[in-house]
C-alpha positions as CSV (number, residue, x, y, z in Angstrom):
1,X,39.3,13.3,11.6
2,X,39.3,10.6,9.0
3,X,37.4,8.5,11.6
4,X,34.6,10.6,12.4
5,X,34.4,10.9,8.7
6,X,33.7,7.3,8.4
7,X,31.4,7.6,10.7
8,X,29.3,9.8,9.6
9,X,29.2,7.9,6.0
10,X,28.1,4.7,7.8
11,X,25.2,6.8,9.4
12,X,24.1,8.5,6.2
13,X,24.0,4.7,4.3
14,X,22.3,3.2,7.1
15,X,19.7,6.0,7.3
16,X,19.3,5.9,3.4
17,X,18.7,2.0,3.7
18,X,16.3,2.2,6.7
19,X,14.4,4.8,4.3
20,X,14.1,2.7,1.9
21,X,12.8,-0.1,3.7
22,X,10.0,1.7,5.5
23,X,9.1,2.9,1.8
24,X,8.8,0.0,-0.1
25,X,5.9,-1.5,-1.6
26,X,4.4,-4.8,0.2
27,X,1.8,-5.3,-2.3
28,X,0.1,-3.7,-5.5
29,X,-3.3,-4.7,-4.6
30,X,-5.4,-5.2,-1.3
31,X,-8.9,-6.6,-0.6
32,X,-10.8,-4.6,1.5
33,X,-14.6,-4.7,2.3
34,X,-15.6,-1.4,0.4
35,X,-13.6,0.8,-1.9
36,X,-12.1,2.9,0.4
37,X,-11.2,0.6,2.8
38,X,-12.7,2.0,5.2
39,X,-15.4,-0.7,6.8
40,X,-13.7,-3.2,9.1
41,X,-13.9,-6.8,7.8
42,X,-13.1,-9.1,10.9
43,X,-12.8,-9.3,14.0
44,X,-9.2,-11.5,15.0
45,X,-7.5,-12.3,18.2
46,X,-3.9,-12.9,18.7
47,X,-2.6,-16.4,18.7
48,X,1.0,-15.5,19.3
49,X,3.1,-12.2,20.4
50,X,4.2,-10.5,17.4
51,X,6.9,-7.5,17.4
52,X,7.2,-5.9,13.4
53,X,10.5,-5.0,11.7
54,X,9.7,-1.5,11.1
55,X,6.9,1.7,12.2
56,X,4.8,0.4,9.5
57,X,3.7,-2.4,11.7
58,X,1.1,-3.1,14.4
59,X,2.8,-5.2,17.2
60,X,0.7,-7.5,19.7
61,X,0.7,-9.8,22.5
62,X,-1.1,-12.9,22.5
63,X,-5.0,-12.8,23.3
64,X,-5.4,-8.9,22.1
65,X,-8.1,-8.1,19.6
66,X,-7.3,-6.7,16.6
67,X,-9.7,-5.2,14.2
68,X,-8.9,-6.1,10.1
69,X,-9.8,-3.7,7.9
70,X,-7.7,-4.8,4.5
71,X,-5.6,-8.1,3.5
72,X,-2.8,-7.4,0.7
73,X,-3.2,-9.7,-1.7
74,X,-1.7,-11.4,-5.0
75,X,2.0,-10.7,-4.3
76,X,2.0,-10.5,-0.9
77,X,-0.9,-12.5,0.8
78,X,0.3,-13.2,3.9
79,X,0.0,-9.5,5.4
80,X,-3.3,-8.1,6.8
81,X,-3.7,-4.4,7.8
82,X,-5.5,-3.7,11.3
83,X,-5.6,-1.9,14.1
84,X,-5.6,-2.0,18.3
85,X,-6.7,0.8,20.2
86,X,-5.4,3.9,18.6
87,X,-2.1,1.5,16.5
88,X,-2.3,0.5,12.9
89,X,-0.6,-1.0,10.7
90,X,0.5,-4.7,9.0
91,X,0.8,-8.0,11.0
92,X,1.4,-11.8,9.2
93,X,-2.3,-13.4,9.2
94,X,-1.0,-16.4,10.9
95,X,-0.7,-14.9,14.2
96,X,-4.1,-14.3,14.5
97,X,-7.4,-16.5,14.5
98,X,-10.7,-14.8,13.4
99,X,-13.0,-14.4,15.7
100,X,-15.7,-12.8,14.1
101,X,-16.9,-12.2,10.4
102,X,-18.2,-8.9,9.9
103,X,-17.7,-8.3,5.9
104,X,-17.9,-11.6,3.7
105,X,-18.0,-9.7,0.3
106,X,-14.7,-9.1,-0.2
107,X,-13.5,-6.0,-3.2
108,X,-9.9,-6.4,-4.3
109,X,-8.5,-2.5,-5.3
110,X,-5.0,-0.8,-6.1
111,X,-3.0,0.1,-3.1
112,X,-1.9,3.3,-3.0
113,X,1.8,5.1,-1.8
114,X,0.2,6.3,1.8
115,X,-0.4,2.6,2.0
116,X,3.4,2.1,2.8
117,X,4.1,4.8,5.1
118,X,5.3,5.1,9.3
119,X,3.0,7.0,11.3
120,X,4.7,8.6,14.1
121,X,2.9,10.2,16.8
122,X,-0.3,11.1,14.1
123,X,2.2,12.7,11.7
124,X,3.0,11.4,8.4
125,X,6.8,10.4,7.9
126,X,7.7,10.9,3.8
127,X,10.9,9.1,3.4
């Protein structure tokens, strides 16, 4: 009984701890090419497979095209947001080359909490 006590406990803290990693905050501030972040900004192909450490982001093989449509900036520079196909979400800028330019103007706004959170299968997941 005491086992499958303990075993439960080590589920409940490792479930807290994976929800706090898939919540946390990778950046204050993003540039983006418009306000809303909507507009993609560049065009980038893959230099490298890349697999992420959690849902909130977009894994690749080399040679795929990936569409860029914000770059976290200040604290965190090194992440850019952008999807493939219908997948979205944040890969390291170094595994990609740009390909193709599309905004040069670049606008530098707040992120926001929805920033930060998994998308599985087109639902929301508030942790």
């Amino acid at each position: 009984m005491s086992r499958i006590l303990d075993q439960r406990i080590l589920l409940l803290v490792t479930s807290f701890v994976t929800s706090l990693q898939s919540t946390k905050v990778l950046s204050e501030w993003k540039k983006c090419g418009d306000q809303e972040c909507e507009k993609a900004m560049s065009r980038v192909q893959a230099t490298t497979d890349y697999l992420g450490p959690d849902c909130r982001y977009l894994n690749f093989s080399t040679g795929e095209e990936i569409m860029v449509y914000s770059k976290l900036s200040r604290k965190n520079e090194n992440l850019w947001i952008g999807s493939k196909g219908k997948d979205f979400g944040y890969f390291p800028k170094d595994a990609v080359k740009v390909e193709e330019v599309l905004i040069a103007e670049e606008v530098e706004v707040l992120t926001k909490e929805t920033d930060f959170l998994c998308l599985h299968e087109d639902k929301y997941t508030f942790e």
